[in-house]
N, C-alpha and C positions, 0 to 999 in steps of 0.2 A: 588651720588644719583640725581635724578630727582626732578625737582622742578617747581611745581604745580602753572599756574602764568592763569591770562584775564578769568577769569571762571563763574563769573558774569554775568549777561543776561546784563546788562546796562553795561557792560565795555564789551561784546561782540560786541552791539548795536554798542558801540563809536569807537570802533577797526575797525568795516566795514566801517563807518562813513567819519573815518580820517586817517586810514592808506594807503598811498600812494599802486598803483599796480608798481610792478616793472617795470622798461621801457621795450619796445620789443627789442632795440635793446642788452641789458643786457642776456634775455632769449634768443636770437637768438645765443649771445656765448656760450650759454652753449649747445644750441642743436646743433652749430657748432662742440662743442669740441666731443658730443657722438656720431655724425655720422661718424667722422674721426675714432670710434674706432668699430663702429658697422657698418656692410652692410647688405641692406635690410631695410626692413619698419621696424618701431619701434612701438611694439606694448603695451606696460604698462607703466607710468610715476606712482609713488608713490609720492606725496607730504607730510612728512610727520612735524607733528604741524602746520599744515595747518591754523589754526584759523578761521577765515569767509570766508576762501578760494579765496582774491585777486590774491596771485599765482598761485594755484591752477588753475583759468582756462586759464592762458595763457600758459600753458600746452596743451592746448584741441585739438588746428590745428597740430600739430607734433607725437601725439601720438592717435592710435588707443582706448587707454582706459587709463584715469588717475583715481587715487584715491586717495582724499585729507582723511588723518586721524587725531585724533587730540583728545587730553585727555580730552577735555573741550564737555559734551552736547551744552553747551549755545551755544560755537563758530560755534560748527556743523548742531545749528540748523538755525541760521544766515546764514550761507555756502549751508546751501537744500535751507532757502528762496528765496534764488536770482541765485540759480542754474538754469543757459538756455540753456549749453551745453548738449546736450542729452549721452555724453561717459565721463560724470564726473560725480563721485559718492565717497561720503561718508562715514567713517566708525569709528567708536569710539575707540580705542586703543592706551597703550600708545609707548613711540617711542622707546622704548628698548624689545618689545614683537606683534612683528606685524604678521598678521595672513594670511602669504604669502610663496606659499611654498617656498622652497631651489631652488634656480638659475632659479628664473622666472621674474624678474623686468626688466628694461631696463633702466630706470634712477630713483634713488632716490634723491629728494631736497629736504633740509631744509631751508627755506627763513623765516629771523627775530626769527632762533627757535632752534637752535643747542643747544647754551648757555645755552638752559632749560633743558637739557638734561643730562641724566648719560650716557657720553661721549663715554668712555670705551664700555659700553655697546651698545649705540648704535652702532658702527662701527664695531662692532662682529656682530649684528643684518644686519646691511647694506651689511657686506662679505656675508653672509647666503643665502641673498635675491636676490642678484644680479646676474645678468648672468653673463657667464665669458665673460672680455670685458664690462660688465654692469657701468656704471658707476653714481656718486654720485657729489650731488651740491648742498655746504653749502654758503649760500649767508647772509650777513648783513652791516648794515651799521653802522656809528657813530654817537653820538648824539650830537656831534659838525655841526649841519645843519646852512646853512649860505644862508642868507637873500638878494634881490636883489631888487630893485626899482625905478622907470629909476628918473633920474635927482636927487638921492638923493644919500650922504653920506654911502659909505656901511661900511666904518669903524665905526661911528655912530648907524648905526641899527645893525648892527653884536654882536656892544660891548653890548648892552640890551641883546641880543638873549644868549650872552654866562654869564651873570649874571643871567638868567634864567636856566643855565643849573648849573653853578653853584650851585645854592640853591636846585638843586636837590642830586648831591652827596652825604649828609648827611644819604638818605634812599636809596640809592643803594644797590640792595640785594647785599650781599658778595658773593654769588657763583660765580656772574662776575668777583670775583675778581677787581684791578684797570682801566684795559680796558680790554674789551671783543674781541677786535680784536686780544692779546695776546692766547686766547682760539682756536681760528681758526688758528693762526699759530703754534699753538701746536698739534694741529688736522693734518696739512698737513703734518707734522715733522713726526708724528707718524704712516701716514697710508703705509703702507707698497706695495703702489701699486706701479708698475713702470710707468706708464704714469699719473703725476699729472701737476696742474699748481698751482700756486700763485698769484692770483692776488690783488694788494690797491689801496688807492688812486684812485680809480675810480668817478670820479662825473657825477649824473647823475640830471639834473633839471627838477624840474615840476611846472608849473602854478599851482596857487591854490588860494581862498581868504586867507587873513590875518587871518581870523577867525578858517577855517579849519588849518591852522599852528597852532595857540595856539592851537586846540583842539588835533591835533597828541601828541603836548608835554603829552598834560595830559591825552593823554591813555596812557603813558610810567608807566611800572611799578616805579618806583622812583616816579612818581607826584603820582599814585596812592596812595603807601606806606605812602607819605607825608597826603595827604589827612584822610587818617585815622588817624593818630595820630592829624590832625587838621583840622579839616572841613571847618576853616578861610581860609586856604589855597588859596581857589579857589581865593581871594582876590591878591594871587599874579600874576599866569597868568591875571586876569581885571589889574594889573596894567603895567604887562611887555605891554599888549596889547596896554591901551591908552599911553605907552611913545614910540612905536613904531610908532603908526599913528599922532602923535604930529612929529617924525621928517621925517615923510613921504608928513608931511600937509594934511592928510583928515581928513572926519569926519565919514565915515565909515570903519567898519572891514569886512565887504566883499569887498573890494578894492583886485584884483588882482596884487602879490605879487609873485616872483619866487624865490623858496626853490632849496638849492642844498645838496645835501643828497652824502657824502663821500662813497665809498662801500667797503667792502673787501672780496674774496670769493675763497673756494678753488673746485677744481674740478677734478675726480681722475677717473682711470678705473682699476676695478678691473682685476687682470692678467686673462691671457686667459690658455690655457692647455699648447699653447706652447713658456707663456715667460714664463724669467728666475726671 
């Protein structure tokens, strides 16, 4: 089954906020991998669980028409507000029932959104949709993000970062199961395409202040989770915070920090008429 997660106006808000855009060089393999299987201009990108739409528009320069979808109003309404690309557009639906006809897409991606999904279903949904040759890119990363800070101790600030993560585990929803990159490679196992890839372990960094770090942690569904059952909570990210900038030596949490974000992603082209 499908599981209904960021659907809050204020946990939408915080999702645009603090959720990292994918890097372009990450989205340039994947529109390298669907040009290898499609010739000619590419005209549709589907993003779907789209959220506030960070992937969503770097979609926008490779394809003629993207459309990010997404079960959430609030996410979607976050994703119109800051929408500038004039051929990205919106639509509400959830990712097992999408309102696209049979072998019209060019590329479907899931970014940060597969896991939410009834699996099965979607990728019967994704065959449907796809052209032949169309292909699909499920992209996410781990929440083992690891911290960088010139002149300072990264075994030091690393080990906070993953006590942080730690005390998250307790409310990790169960459909992820123990790791979610497990999910994905269960997914590449099972799709039946002939041309796929697998790829991990990809790291890709980004600047960012200290402050927007702790806040990505606590869009994560698990700090959320947590936060309801303890509204004190928030007193843990203030405290992961001032023991990071204690071995960092500042006195501010907008102090520019480089976050490295693990990736795993699979990437598939659905068969054409004349393979086997």
């Amino acid at each position: 089954m499908a599981h209904r997660m960021f659907e809050g106006k204020e946990h939408a808000a915080s999702y645009w906020k603090y959720r990292i855009s994918h890097s372009d060089h990450l989205i340039q393999h994947v529109i390298n991998f669907v040009q290898k299987q499609r010739t000619g201009p590419l005209s549709v990108a589907l993003d779907v669980g789209c959220g506030s739409g960070q992937g969503t528009v770097l979609l926008a320069k490779h394809f003629e028409s993207v459309v990010g979808t997404d079960v959430s109003p609030a996410q979607l309404e976050v994703a119109m507000q800051h929408a500038k690309e004039p051929n990205v557009t919106y639509r509400q639906c959830v990712a097992e029932e999408l309102p696209f006809a049979d072998s019209s897409v060019d590329l479907i991606t899931a970014m940060l959104a597969f896991h939410w999904f009834d699996r099965p279903r979607f990728l019967q949904e994704v065959y449907r949709v796809l052209k032949p040759r169309g292909c699909v890119a499920l992209l996410n990363y781990t929440i083992d993000m690891e911290l960088e800070y010139p002149d300072c101790s990264l075994d030091s600030l690393n080990q906070v970062c993953k006590e942080f993560y730690a005390a998250l585990i307790p409310y990790r929803n169960p459909c992820l199961g123990p790791r979610s990159i497990d999910l994905y490679r269960e997914a590449y196992n099972s799709i039946p395409y002939t041309e796929k890839e697998w790829n991990e372990g990809v790291w890709v960094k980004r600047p960012m202040p200290l402050c927007s770090y702790i806040g990505m942690v606590e869009s994560f569904s698990s700090y959320q989770a947590m936060l309801k059952k303890d509204p004190q909570a928030t007193k843990l990210s203030q405290d992961i915070c001032e023991r990071l900038m204690s071995i960092m030596k500042v006195t501010s949490a907008e102090t520019e920090v480089v976050v490295g974000f693990k990736y795993h992603y699979v990437l598939a082209s659905k068969n054409g008429p004349n393979d086997m």
